[in-house]
VEXMAR-628615 format. One record per atom (N, C-alpha, C): residue in one letter; residue number from 1; atom name; x, y, z. Coordinates in steps of 0.001 Angstrom, whole numbers. Example, Ala and Ser with C-alpha at 12.3 -4.5 7.8 and 13.67 -1.06 7.14 Angstrom:
<torgus>
TORGU   code   pos   site      east     north        up
TORGU      a     1      N     13190     -5690      7800
TORGU      a     1     CA     12300     -4500      7800
TORGU      a     1      C     13200     -3300      7800
TORGU      s     2      N     12850     -2250      7080
TORGU      s     2     CA     13670     -1060      7140
TORGU      s     2      C     12900        30      7870
</torgus>
This chain:
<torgus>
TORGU   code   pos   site      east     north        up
TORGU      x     1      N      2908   -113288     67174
TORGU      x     1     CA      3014   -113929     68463
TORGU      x     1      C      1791   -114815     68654
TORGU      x     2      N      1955   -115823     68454
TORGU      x     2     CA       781   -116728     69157
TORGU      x     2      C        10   -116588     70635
TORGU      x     3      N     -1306   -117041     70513
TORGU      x     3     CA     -1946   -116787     71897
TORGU      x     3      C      -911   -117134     73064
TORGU      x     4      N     -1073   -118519     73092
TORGU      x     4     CA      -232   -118899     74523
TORGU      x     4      C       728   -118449     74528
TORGU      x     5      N      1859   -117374     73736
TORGU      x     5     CA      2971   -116254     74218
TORGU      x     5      C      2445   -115192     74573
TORGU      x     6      N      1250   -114879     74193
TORGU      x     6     CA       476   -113360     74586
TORGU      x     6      C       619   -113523     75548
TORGU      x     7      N       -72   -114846     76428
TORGU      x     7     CA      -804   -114721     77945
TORGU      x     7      C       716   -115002     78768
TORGU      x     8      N      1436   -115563     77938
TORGU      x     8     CA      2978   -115690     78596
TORGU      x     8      C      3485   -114303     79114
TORGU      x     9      N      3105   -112971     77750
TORGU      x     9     CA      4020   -111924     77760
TORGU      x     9      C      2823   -111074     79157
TORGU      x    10      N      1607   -111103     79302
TORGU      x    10     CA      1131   -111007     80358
TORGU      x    10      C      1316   -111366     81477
TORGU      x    11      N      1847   -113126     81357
TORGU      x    11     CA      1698   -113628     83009
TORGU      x    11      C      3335   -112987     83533
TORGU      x    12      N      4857   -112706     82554
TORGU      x    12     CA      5843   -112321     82986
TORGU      x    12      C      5786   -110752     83153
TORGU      x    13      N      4341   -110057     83108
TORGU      x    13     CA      4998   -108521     83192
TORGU      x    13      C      5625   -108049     81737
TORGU      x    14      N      5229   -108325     80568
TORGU      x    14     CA      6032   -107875     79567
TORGU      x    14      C      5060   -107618     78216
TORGU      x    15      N      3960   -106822     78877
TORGU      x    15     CA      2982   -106488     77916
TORGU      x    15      C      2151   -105682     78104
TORGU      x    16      N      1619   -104462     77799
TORGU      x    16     CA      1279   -103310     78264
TORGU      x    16      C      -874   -102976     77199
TORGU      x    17      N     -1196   -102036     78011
TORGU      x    17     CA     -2514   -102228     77515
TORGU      x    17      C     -2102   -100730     76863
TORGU      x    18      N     -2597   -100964     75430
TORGU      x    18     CA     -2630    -99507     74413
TORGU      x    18      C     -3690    -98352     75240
TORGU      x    19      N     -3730    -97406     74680
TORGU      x    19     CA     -5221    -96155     75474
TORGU      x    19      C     -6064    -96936     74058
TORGU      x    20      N     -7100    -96875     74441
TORGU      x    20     CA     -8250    -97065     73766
TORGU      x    20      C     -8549    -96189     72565
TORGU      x    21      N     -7715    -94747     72651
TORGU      x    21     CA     -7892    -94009     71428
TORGU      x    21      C     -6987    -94071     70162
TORGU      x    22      N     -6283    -95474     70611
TORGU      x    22     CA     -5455    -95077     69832
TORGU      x    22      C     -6104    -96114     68385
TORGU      x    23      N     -7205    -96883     69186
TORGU      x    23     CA     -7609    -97752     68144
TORGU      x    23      C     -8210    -97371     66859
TORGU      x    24      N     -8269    -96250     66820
TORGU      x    24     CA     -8483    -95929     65127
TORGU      x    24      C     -7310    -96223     64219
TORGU      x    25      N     -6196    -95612     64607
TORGU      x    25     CA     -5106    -95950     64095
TORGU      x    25      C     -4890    -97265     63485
TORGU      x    26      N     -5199    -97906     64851
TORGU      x    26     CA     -4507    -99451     63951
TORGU      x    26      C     -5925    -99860     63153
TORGU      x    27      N     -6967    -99636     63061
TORGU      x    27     CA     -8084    -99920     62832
TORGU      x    27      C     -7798    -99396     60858
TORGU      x    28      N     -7124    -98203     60728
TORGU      x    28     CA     -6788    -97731     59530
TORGU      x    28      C     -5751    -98376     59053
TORGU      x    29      N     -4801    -99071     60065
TORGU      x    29     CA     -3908    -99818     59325
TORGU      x    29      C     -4235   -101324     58974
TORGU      x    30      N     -5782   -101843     59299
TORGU      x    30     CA     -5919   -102956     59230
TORGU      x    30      C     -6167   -104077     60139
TORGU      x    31      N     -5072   -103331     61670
TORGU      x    31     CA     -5009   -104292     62603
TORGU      x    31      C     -5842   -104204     63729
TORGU      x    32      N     -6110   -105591     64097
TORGU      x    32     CA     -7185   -105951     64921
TORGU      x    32      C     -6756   -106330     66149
TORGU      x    33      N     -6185   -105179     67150
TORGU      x    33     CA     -5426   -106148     68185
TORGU      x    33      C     -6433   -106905     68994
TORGU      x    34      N     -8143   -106598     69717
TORGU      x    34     CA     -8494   -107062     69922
TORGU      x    34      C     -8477   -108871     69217
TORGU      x    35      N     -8966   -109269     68021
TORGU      x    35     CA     -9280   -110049     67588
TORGU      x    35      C     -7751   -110874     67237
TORGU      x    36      N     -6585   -110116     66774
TORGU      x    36     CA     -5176   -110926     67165
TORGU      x    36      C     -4817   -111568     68542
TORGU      x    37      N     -5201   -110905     69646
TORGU      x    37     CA     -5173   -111296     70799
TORGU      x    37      C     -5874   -112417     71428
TORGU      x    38      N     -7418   -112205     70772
TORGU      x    38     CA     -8620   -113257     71302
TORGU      x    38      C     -8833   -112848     72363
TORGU      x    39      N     -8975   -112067     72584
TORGU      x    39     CA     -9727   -111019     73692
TORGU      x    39      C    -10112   -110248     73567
TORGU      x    40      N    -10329   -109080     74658
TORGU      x    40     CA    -10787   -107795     74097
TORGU      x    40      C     -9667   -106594     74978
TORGU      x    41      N     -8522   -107280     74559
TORGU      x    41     CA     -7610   -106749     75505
TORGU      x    41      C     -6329   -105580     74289
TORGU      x    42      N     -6101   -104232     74290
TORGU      x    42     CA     -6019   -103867     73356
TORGU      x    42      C     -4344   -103531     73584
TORGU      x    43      N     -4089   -104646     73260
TORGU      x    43     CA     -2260   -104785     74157
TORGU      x    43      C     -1342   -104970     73193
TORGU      x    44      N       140   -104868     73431
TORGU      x    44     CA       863   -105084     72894
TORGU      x    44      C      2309   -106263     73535
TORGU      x    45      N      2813   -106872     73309
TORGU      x    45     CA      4114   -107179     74335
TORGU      x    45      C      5084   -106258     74029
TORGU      x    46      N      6252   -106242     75126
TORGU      x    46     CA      7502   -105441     75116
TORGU      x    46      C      8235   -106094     74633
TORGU      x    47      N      8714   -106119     73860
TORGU      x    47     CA     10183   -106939     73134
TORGU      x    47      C     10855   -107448     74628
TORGU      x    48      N     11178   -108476     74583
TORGU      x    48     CA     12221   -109334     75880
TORGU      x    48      C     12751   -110443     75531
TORGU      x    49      N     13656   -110707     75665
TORGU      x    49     CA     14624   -112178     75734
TORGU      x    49      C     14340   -112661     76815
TORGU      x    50      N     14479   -113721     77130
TORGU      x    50     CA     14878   -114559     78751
TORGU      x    50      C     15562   -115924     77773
TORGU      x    51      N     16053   -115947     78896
TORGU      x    51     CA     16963   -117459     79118
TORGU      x    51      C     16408   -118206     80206
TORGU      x    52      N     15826   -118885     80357
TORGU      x    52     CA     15217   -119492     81397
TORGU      x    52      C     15870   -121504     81783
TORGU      x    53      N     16297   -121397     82635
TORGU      x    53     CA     16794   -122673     83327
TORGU      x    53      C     15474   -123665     83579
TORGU      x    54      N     16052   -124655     83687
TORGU      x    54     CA     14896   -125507     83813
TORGU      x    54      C     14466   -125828     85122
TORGU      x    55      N     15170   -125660     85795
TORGU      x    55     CA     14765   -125083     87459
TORGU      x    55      C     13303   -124059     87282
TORGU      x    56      N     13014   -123445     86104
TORGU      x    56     CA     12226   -122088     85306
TORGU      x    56      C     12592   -120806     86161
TORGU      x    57      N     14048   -120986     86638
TORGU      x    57     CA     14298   -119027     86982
TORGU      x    57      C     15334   -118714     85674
TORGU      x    58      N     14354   -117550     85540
TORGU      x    58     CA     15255   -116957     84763
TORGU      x    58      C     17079   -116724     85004
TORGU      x    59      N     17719   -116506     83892
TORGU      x    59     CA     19007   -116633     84310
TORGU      x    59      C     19475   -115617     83230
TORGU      x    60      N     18535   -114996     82291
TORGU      x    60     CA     18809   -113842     81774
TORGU      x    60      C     17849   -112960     80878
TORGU      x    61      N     17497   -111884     81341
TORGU      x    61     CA     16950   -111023     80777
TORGU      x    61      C     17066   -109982     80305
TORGU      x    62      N     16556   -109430     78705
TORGU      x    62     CA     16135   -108193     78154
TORGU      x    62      C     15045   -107647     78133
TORGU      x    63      N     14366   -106836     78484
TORGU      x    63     CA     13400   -106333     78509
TORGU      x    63      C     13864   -104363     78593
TORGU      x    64      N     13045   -104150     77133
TORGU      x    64     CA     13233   -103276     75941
TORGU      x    64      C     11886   -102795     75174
TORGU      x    65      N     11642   -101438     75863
TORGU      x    65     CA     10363   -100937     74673
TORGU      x    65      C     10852   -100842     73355
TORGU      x    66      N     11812   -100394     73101
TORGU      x    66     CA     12139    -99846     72099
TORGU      x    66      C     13166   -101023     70967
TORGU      x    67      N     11937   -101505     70066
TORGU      x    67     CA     12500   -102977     69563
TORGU      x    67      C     13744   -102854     69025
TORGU      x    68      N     14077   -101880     68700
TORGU      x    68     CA     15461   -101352     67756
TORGU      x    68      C     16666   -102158     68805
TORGU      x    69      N     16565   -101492     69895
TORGU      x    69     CA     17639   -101856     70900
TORGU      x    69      C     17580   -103522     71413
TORGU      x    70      N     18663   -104290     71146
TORGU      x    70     CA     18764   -105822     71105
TORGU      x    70      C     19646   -106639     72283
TORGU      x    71      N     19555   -107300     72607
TORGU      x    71     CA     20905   -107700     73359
TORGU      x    71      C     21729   -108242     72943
TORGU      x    72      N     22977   -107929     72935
TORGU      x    72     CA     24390   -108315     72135
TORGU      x    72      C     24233   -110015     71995
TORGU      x    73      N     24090   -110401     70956
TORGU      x    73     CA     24331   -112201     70650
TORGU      x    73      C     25288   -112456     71794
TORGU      x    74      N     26313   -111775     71820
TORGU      x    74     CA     27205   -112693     73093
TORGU      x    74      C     26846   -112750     74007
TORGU      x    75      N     26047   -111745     74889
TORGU      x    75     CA     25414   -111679     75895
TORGU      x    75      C     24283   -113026     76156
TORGU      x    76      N     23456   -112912     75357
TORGU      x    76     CA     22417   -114365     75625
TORGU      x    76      C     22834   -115369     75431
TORGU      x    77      N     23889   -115449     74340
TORGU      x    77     CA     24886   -116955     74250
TORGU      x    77      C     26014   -117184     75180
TORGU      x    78      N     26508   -116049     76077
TORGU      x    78     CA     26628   -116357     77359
TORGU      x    78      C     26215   -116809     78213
TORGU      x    79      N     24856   -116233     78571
TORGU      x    79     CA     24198   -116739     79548
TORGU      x    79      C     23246   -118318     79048
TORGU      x    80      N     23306   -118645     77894
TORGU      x    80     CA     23315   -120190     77422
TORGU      x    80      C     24258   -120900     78132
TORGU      x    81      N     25527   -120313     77560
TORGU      x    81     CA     26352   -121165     78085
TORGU      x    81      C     26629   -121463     79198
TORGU      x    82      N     26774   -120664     80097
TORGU      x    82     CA     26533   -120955     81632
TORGU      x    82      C     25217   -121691     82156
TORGU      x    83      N     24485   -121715     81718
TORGU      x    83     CA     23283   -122667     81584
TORGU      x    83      C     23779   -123946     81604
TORGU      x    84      N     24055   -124402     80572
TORGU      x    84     CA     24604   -125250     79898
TORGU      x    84      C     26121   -125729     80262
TORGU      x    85      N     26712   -125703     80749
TORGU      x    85     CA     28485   -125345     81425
TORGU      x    85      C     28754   -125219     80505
TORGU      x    86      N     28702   -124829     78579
TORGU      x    86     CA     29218   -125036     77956
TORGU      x    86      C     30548   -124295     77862
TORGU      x    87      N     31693   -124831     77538
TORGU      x    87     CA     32670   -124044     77572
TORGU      x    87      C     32594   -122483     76228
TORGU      x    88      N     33307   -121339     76823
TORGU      x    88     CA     32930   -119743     76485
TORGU      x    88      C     33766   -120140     74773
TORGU      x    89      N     33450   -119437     73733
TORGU      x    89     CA     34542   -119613     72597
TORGU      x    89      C     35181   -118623     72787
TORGU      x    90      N     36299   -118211     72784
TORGU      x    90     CA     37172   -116910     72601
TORGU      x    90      C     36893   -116200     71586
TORGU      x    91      N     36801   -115183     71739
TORGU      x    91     CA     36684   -113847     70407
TORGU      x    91      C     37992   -113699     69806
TORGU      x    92      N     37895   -113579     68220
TORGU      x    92     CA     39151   -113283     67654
TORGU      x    92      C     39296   -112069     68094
TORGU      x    93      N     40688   -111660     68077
TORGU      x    93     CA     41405   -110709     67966
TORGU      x    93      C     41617   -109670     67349
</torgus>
């Protein structure tokens, strides 16, 4: 994730501060969240989608600790399309 999405996943509410003990851990795995971040902020983001209109309200969101869990492709390419008026494709049968 690049900086200016960090401070993004901060300024929307979608990024959480680790406990401080946990920094050995990543420290054994290598990772530097301080110094990935460019701060001294020992954070992570929450996995989230948005769809955002250019009005900039959102018009659809996921927001998901648990990265495993996704939002159905049709779901966000829905809410594209209504964005967009694009007409819906029908699902085969």
């Amino acid at each position: 994730m690049k900086l200016h999405s960090r401070r993004g996943a901060r300024k929307v509410g979608v990024a959480f501060e680790l406990p401080r003990d946990l920094s050995w851990a990543y420290r054994e795995l290598g990772i530097d969240l301080p110094k990935l971040n460019a701060s001294d902020r020992f954070e992570l983001p929450v996995p989230a989608t948005f769809v955002v209109a250019s009005d900039q309200r959102i018009r659809f969101a996921h927001v998901e600790p648990d990265y495993r869990r996704r939002p159905a492709v049709k779901d966000v390419l829905g809410a594209v399309q209504e964005l967009f008026a694009f007409p819906k494709r029908s699902s085969p049968e």
